[in-house]
Backbone atoms as SQL, in Angstrom:
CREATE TABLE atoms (id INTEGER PRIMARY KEY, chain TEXT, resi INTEGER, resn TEXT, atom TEXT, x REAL, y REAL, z REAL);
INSERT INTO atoms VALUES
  (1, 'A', 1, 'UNK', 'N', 14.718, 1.690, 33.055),
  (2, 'A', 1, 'UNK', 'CA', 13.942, 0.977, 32.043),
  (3, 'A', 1, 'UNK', 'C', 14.828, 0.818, 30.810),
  (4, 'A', 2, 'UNK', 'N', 14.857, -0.555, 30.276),
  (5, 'A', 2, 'UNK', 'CA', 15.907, -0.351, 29.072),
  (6, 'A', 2, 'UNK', 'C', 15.114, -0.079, 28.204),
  (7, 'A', 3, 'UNK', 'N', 16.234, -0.242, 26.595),
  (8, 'A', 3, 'UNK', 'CA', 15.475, 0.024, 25.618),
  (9, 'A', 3, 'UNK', 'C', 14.237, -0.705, 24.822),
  (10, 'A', 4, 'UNK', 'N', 14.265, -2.082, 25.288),
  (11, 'A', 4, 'UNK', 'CA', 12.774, -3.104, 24.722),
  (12, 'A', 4, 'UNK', 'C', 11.428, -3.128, 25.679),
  (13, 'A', 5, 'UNK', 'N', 12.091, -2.582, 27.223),
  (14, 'A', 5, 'UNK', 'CA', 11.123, -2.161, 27.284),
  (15, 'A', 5, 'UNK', 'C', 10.381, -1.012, 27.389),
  (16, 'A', 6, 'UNK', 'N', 10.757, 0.138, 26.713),
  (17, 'A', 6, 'UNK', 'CA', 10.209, 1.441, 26.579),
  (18, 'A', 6, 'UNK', 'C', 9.972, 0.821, 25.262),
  (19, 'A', 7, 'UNK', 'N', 9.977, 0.301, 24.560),
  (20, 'A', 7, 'UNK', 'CA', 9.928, 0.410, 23.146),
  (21, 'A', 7, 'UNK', 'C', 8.725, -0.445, 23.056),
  (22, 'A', 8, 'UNK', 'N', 8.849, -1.556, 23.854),
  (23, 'A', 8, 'UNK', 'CA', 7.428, -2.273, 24.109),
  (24, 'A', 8, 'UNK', 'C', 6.210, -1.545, 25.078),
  (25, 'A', 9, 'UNK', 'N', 6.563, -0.240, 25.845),
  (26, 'A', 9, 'UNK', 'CA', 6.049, 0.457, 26.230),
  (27, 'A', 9, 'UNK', 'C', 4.815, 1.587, 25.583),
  (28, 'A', 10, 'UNK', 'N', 5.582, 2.243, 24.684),
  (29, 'A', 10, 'UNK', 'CA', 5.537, 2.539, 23.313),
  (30, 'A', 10, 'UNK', 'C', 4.432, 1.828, 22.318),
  (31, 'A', 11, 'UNK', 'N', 4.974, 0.948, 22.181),
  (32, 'A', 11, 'UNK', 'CA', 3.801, -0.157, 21.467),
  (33, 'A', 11, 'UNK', 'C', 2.695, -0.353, 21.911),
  (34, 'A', 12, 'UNK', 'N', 2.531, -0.738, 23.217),
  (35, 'A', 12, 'UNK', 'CA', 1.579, -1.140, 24.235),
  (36, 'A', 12, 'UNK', 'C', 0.508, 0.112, 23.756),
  (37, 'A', 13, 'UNK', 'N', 0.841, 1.438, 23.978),
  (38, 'A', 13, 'UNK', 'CA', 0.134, 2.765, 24.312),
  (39, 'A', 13, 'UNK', 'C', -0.133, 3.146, 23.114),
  (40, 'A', 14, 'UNK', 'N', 0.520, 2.577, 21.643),
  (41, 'A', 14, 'UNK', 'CA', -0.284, 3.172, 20.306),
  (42, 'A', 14, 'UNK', 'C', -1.023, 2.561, 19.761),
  (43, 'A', 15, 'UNK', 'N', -1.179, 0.204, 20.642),
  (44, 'A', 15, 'UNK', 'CA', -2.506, -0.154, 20.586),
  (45, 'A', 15, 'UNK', 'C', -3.768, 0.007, 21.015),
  (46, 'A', 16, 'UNK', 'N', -3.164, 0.615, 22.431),
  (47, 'A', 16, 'UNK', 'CA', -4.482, 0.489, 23.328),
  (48, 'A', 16, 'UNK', 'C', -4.804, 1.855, 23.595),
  (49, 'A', 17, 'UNK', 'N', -4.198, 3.622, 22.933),
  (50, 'A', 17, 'UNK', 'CA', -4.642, 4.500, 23.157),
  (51, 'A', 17, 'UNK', 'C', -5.968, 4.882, 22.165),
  (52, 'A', 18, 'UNK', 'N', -6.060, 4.106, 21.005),
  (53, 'A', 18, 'UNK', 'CA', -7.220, 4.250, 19.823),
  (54, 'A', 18, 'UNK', 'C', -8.659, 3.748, 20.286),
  (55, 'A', 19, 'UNK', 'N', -8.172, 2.333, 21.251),
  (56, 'A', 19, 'UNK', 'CA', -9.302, 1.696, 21.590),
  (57, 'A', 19, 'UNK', 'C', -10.048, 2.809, 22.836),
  (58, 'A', 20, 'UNK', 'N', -8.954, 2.875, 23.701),
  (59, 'A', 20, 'UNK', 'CA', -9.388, 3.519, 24.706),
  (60, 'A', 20, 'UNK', 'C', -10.366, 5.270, 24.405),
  (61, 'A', 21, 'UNK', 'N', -9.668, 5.621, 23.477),
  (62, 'A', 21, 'UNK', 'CA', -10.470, 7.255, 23.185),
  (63, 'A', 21, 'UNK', 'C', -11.734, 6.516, 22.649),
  (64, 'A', 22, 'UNK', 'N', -11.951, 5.552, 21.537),
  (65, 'A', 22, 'UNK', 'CA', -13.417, 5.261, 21.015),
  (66, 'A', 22, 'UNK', 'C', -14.132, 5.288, 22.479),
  (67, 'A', 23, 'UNK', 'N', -13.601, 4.123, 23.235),
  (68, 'A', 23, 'UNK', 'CA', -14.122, 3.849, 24.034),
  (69, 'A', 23, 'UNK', 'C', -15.349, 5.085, 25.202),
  (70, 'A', 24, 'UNK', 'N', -14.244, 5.856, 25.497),
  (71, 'A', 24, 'UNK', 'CA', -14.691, 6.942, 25.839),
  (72, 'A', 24, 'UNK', 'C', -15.519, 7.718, 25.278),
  (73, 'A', 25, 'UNK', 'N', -15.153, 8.027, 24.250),
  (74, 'A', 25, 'UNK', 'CA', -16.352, 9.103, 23.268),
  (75, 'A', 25, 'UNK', 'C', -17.117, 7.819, 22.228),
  (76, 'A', 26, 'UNK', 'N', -17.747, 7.023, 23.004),
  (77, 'A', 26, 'UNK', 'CA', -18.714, 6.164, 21.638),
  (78, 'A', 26, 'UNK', 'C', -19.581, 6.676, 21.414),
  (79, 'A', 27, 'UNK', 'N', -20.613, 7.760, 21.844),
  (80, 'A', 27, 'UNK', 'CA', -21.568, 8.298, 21.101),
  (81, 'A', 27, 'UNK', 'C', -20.988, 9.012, 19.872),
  (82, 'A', 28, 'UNK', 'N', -20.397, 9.971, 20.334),
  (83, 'A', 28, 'UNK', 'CA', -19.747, 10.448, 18.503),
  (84, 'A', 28, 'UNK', 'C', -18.954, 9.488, 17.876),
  (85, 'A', 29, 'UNK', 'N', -18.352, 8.617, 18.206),
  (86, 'A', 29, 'UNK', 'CA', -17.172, 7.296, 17.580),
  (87, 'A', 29, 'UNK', 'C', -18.406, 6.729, 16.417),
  (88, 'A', 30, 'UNK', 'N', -20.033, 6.751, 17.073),
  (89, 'A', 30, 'UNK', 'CA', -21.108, 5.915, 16.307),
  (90, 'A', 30, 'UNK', 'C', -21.635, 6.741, 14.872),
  (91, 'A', 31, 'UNK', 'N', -21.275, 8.051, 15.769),
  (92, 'A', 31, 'UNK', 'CA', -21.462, 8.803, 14.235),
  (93, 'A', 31, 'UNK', 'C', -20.602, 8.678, 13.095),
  (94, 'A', 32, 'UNK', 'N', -19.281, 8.703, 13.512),
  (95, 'A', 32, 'UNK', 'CA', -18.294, 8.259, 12.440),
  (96, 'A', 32, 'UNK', 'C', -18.443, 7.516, 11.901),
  (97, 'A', 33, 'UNK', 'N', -18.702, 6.301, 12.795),
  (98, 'A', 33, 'UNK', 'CA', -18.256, 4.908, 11.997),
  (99, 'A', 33, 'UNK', 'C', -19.873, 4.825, 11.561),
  (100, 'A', 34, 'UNK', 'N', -20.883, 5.338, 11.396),
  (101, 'A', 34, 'UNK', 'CA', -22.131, 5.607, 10.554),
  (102, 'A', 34, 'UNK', 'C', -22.082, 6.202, 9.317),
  (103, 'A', 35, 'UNK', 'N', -21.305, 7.184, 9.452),
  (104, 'A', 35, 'UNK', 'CA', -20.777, 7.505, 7.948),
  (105, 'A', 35, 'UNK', 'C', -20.005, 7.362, 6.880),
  (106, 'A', 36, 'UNK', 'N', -18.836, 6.494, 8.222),
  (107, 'A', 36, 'UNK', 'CA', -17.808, 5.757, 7.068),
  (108, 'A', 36, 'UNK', 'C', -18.423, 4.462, 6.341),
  (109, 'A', 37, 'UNK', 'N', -19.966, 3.641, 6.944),
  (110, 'A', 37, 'UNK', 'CA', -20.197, 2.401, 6.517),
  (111, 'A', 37, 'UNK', 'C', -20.186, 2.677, 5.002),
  (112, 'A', 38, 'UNK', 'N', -20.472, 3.446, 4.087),
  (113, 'A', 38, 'UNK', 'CA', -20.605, 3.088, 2.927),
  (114, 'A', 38, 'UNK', 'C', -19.048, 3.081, 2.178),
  (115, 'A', 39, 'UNK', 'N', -18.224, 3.517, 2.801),
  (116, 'A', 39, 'UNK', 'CA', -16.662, 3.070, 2.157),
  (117, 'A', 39, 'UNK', 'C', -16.071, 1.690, 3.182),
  (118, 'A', 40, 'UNK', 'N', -16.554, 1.167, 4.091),
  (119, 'A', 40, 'UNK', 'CA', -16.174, -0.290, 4.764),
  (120, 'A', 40, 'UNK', 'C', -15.978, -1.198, 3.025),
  (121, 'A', 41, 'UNK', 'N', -17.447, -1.384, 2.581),
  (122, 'A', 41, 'UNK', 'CA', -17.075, -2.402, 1.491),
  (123, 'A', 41, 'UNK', 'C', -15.718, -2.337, 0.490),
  (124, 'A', 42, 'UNK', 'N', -15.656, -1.105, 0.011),
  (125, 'A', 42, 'UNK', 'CA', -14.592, -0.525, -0.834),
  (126, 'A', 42, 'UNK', 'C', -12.930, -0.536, 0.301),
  (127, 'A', 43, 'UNK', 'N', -12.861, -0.317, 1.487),
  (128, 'A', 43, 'UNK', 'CA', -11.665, -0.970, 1.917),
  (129, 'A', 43, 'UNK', 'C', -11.649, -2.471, 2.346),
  (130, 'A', 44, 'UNK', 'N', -12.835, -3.140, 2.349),
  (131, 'A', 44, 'UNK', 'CA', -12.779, -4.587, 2.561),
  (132, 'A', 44, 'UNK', 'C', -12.255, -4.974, 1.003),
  (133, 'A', 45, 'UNK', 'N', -12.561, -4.300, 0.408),
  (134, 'A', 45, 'UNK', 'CA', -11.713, -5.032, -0.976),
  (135, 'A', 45, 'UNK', 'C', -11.012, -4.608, -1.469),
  (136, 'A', 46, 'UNK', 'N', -10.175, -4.000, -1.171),
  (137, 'A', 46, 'UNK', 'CA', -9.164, -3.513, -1.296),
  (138, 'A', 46, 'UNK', 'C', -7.847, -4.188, -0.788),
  (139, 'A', 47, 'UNK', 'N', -8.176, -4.311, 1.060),
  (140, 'A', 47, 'UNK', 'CA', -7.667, -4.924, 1.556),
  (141, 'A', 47, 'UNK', 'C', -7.340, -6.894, 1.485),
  (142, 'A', 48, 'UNK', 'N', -8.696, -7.525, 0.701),
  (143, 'A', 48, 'UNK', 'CA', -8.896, -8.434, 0.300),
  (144, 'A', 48, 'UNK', 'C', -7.492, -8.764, -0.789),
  (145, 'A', 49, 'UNK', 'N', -7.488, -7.583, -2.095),
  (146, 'A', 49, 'UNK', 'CA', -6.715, -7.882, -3.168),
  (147, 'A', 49, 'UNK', 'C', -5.234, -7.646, -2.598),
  (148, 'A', 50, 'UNK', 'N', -5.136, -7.001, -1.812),
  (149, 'A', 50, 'UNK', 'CA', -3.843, -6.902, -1.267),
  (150, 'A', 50, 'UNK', 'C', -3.296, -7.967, -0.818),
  (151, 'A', 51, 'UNK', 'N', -4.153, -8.635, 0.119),
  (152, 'A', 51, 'UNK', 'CA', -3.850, -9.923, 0.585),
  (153, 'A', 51, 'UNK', 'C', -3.526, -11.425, -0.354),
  (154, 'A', 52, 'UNK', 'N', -4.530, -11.203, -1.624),
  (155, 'A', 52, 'UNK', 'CA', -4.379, -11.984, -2.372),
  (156, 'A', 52, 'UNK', 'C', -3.204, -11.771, -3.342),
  (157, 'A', 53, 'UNK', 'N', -2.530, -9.930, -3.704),
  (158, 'A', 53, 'UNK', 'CA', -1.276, -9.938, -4.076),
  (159, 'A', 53, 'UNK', 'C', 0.018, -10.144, -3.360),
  (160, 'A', 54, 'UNK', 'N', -0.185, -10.279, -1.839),
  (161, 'A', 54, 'UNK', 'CA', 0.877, -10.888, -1.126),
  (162, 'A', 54, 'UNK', 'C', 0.961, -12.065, -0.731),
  (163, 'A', 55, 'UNK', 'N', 0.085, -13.247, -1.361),
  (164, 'A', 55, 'UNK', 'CA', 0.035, -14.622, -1.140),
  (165, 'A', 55, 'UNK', 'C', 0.217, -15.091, -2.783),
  (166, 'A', 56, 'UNK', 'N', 0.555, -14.133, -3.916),
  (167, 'A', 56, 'UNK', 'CA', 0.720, -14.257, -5.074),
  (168, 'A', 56, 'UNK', 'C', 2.417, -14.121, -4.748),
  (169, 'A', 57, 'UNK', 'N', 2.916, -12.747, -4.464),
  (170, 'A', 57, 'UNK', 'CA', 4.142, -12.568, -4.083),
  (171, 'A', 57, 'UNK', 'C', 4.859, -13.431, -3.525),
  (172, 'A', 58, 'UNK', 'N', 4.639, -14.596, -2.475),
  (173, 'A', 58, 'UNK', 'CA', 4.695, -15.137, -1.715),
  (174, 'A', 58, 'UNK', 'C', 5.163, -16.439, -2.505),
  (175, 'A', 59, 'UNK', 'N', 3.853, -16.873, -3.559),
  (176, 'A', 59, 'UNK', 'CA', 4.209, -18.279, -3.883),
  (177, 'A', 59, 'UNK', 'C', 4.905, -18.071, -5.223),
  (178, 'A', 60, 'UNK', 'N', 5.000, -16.959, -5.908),
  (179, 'A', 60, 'UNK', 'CA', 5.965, -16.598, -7.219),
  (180, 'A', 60, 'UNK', 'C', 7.585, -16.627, -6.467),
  (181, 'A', 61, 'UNK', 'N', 7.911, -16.624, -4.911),
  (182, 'A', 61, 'UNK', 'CA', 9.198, -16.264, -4.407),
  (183, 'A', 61, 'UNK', 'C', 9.396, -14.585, -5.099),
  (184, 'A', 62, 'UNK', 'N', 8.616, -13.606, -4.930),
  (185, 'A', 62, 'UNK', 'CA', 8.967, -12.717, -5.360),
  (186, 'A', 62, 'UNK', 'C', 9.188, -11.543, -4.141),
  (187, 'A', 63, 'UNK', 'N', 8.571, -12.060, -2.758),
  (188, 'A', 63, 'UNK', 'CA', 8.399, -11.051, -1.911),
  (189, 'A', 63, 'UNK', 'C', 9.463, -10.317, -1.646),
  (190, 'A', 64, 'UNK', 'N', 10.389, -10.781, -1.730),
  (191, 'A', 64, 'UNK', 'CA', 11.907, -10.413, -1.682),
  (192, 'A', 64, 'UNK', 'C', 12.602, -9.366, -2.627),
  (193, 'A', 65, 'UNK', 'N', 12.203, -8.946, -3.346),
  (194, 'A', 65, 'UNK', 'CA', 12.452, -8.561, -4.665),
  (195, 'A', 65, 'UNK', 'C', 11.611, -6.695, -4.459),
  (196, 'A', 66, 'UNK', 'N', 10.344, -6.986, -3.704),
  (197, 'A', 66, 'UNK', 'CA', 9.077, -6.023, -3.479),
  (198, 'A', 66, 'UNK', 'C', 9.635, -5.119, -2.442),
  (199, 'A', 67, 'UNK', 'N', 10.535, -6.064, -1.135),
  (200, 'A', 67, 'UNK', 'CA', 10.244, -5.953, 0.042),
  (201, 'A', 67, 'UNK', 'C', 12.367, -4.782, -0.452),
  (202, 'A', 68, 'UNK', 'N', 13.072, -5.296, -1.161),
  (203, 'A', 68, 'UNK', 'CA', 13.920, -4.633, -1.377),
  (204, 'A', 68, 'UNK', 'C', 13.962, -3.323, -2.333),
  (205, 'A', 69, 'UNK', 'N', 12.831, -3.378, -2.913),
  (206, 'A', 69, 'UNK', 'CA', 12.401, -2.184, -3.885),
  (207, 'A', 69, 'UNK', 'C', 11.607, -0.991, -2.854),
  (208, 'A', 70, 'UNK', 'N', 11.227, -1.511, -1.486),
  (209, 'A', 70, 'UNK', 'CA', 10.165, -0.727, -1.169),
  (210, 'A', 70, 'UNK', 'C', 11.465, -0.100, -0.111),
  (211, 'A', 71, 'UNK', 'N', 12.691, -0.526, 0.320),
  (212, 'A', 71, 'UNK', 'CA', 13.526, -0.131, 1.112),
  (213, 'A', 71, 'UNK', 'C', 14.490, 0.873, 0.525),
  (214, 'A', 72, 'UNK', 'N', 14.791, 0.786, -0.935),
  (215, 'A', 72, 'UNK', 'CA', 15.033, 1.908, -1.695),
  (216, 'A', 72, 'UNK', 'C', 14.154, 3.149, -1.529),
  (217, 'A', 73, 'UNK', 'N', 13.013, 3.321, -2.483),
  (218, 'A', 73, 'UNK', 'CA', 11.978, 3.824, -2.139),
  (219, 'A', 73, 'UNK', 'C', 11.661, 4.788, -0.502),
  (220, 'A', 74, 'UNK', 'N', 11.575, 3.888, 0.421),
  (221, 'A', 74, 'UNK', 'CA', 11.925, 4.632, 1.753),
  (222, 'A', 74, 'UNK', 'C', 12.702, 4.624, 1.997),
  (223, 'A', 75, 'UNK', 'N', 13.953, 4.596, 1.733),
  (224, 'A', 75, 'UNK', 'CA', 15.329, 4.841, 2.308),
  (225, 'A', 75, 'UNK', 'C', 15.678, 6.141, 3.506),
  (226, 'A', 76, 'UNK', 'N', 15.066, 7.119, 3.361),
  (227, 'A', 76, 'UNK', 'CA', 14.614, 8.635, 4.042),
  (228, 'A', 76, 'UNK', 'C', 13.973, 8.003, 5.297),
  (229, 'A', 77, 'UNK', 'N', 13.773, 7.003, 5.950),
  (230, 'A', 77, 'UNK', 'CA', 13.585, 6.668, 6.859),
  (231, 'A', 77, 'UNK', 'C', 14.654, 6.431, 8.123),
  (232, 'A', 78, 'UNK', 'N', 15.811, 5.806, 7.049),
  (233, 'A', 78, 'UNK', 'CA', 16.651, 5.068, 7.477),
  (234, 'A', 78, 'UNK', 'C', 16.623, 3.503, 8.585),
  (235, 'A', 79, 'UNK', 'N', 16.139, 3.199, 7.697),
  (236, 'A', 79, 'UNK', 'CA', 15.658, 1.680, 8.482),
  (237, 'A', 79, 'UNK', 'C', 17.454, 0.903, 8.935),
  (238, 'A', 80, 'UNK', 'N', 17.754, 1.197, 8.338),
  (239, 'A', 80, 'UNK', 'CA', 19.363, 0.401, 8.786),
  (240, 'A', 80, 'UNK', 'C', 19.844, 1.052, 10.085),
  (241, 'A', 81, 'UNK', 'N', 19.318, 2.251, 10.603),
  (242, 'A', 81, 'UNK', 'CA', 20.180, 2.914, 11.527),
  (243, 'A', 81, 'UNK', 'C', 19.284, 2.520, 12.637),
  (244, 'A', 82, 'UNK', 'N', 18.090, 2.475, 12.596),
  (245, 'A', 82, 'UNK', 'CA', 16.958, 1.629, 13.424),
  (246, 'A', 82, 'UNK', 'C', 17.158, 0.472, 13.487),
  (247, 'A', 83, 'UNK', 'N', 17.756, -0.376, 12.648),
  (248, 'A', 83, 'UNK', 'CA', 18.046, -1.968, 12.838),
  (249, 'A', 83, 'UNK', 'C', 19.312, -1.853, 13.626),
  (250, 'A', 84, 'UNK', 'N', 20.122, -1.143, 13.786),
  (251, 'A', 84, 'UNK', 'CA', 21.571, -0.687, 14.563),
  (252, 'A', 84, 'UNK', 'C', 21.571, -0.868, 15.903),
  (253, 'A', 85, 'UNK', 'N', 20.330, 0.470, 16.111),
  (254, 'A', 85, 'UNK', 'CA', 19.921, 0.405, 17.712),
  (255, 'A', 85, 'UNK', 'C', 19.434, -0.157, 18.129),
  (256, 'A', 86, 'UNK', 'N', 18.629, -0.806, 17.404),
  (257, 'A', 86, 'UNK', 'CA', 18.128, -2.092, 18.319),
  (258, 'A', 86, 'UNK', 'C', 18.879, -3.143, 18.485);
């Protein structure tokens, strides 16, 4: 197996392992998501302004500027040595 496809392997199993456990346990999954309803609104807008500050970013030409500040910032990741191997 090479490396894109374990890596797409990988991917595959950290979309579809979240769905699959709800799936399985939905009686308690209903309790959760019963108690989280009163913070849904408060991340729907949240997520809303985010969207509207990256379509601000976007048409100022600034995303570039965000997207190189945030690679400083995580640098402890090492995203360049991950862009290597792949």
């Amino acid at each position: 197996m090479g490396h894109g496809a374990l890596l797409l392997t990988i991917f595959s199993l950290g979309l579809a392992v979240p769905f699959l456990l709800i799936a399985a346990s939905i009686g308690s999954a209903s309790r959760y998501i019963a108690r989280a309803a009163p913070w849904l609104e408060v991340v729907s807008f949240i997520g809303g302004a985010f969207l509207v500050f990256l379509g601000i970013l976007l048409l100022a030409n600034m995303l570039g500027v965000w997207v190189a500040y945030f690679y400083r910032v995580f640098d402890f990741i090492n995203y360049d040595r991950l862009l290597e191997y792949l």
